[in-house]
MIDOSE-1310 file (N, C-alpha, C; in nm, 2 decimals, decimal comma, always signed):
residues 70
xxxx	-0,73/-1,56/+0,88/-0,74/-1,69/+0,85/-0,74/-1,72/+0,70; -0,62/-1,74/+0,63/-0,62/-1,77/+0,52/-0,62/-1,95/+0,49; -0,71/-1,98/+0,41/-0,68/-2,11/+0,38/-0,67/-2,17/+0,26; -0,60/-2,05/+0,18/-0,54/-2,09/+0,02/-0,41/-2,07/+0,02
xxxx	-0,37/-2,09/-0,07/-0,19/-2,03/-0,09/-0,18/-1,93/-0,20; -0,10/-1,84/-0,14/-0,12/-1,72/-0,23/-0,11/-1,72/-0,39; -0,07/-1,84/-0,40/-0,04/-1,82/-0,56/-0,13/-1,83/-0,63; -0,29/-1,91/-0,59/-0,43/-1,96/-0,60/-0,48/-1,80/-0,59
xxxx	-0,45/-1,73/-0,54/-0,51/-1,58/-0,51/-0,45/-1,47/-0,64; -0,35/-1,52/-0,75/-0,33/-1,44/-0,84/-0,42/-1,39/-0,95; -0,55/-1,45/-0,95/-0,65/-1,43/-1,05/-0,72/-1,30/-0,95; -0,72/-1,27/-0,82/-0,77/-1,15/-0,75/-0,68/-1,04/-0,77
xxxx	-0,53/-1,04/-0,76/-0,42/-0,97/-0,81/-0,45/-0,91/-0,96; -0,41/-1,02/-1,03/-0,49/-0,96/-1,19/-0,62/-0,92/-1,18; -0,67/-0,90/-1,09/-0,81/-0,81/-1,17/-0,81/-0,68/-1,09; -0,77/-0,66/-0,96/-0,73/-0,57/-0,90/-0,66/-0,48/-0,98
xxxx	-0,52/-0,53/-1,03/-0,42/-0,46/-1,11/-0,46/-0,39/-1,25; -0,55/-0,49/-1,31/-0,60/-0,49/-1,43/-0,74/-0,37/-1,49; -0,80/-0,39/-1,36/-0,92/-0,28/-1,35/-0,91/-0,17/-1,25; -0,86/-0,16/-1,16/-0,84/-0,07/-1,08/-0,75/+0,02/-1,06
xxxx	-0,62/-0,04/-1,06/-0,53/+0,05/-1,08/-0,46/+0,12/-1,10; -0,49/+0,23/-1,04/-0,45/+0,37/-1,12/-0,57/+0,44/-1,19; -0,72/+0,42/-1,16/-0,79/+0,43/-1,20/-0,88/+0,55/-1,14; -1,01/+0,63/-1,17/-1,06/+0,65/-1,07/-1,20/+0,58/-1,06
xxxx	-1,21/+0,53/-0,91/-1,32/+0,44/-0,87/-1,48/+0,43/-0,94; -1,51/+0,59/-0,92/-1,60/+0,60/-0,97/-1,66/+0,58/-1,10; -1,53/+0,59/-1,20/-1,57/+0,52/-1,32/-1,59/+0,36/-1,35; -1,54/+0,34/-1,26/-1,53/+0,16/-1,26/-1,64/+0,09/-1,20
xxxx	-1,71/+0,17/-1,07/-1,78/+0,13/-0,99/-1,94/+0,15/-1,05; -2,07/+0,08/-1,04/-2,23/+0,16/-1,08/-2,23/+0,24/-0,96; -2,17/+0,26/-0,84/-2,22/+0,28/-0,73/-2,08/+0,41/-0,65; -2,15/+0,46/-0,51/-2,02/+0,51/-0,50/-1,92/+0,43/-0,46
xxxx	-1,77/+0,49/-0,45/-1,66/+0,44/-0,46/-1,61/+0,38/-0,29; -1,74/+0,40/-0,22/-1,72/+0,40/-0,06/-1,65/+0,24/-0,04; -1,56/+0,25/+0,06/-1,51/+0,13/+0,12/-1,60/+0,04/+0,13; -1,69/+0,06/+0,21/-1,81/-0,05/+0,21/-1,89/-0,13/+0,08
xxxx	-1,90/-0,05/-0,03/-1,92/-0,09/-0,15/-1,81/-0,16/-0,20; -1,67/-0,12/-0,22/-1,58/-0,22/-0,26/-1,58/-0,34/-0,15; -1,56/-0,37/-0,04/-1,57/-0,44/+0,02/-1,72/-0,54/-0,03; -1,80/-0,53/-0,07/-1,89/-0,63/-0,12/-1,86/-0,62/-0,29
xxxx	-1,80/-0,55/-0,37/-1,78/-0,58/-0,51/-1,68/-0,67/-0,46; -1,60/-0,69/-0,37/-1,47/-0,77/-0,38/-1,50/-0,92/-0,34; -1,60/-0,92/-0,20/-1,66/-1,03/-0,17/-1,75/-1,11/-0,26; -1,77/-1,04/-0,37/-1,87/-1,10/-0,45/-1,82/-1,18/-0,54
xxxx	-1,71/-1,09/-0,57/-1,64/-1,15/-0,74/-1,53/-1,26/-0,65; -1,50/-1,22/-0,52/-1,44/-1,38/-0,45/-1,52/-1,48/-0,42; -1,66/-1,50/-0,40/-1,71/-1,55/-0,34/-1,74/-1,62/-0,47; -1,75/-1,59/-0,59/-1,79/-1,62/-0,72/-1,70/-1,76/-0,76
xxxx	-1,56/-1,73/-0,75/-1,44/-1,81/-0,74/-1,41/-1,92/-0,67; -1,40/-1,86/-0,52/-1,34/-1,96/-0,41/-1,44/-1,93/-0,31; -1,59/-2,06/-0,33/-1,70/-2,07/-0,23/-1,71/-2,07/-0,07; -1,54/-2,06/-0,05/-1,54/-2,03/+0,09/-1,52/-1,91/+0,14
xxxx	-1,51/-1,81/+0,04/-1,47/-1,70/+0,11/-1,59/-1,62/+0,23; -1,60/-1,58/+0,31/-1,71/-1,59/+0,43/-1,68/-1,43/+0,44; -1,60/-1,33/+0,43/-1,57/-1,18/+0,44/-1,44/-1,07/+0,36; -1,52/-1,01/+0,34/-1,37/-0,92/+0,28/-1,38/-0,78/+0,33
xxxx	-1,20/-0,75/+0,39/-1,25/-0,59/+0,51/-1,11/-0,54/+0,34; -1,15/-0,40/+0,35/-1,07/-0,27/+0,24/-1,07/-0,17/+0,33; -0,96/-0,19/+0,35/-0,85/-0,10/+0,45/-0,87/+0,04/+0,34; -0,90/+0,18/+0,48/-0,90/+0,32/+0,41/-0,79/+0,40/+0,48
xxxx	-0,74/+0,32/+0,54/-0,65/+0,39/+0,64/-0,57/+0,30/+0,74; -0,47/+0,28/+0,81/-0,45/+0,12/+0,88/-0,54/+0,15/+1,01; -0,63/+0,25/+1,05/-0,72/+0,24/+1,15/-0,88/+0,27/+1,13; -0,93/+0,29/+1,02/-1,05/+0,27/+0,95/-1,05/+0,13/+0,81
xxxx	-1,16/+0,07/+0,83/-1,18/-0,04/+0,74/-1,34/-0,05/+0,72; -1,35/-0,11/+0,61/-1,47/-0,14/+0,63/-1,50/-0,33/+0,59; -1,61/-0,40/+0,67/-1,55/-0,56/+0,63/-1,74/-0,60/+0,56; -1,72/-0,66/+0,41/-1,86/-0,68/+0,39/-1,89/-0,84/+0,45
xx	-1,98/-0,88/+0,52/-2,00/-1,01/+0,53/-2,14/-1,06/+0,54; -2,18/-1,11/+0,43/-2,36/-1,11/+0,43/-2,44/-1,19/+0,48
């Protein structure tokens, strides 16, 4: 259930792209680099932005996820 339009979502793209990628996690992260941990670093820094965001799941595999929602 998305209720933005993706082009409002490019400020998450740039920081994904911009800090992450190609990176290794652990240097980027205080914490370890577990799914579960990104999944609330991601919820956080969205929730910061766009006050509706309610969950974020980081896919480790298309049949393991993990979803932070507090």
């Amino acid at each position: 259930g998305f209720v933005r339009d993706y082009h409002e979502l490019a400020p998450l793209k740039a920081y994904i792209d911009n800090h992450f990628d190609h990176r290794h996690l652990n240097d980027i992260l205080n914490e370890a680099s577990t799914a579960e941990n990104l999944a609330r670093h991601f919820f956080d820094w969205c929730r910061a932005r766009w006050p509706e965001v309610s969950a974020v799941k980081v896919s480790e595999t298309p049949k393991t996820w993990a979803e932070y929602r507090p």
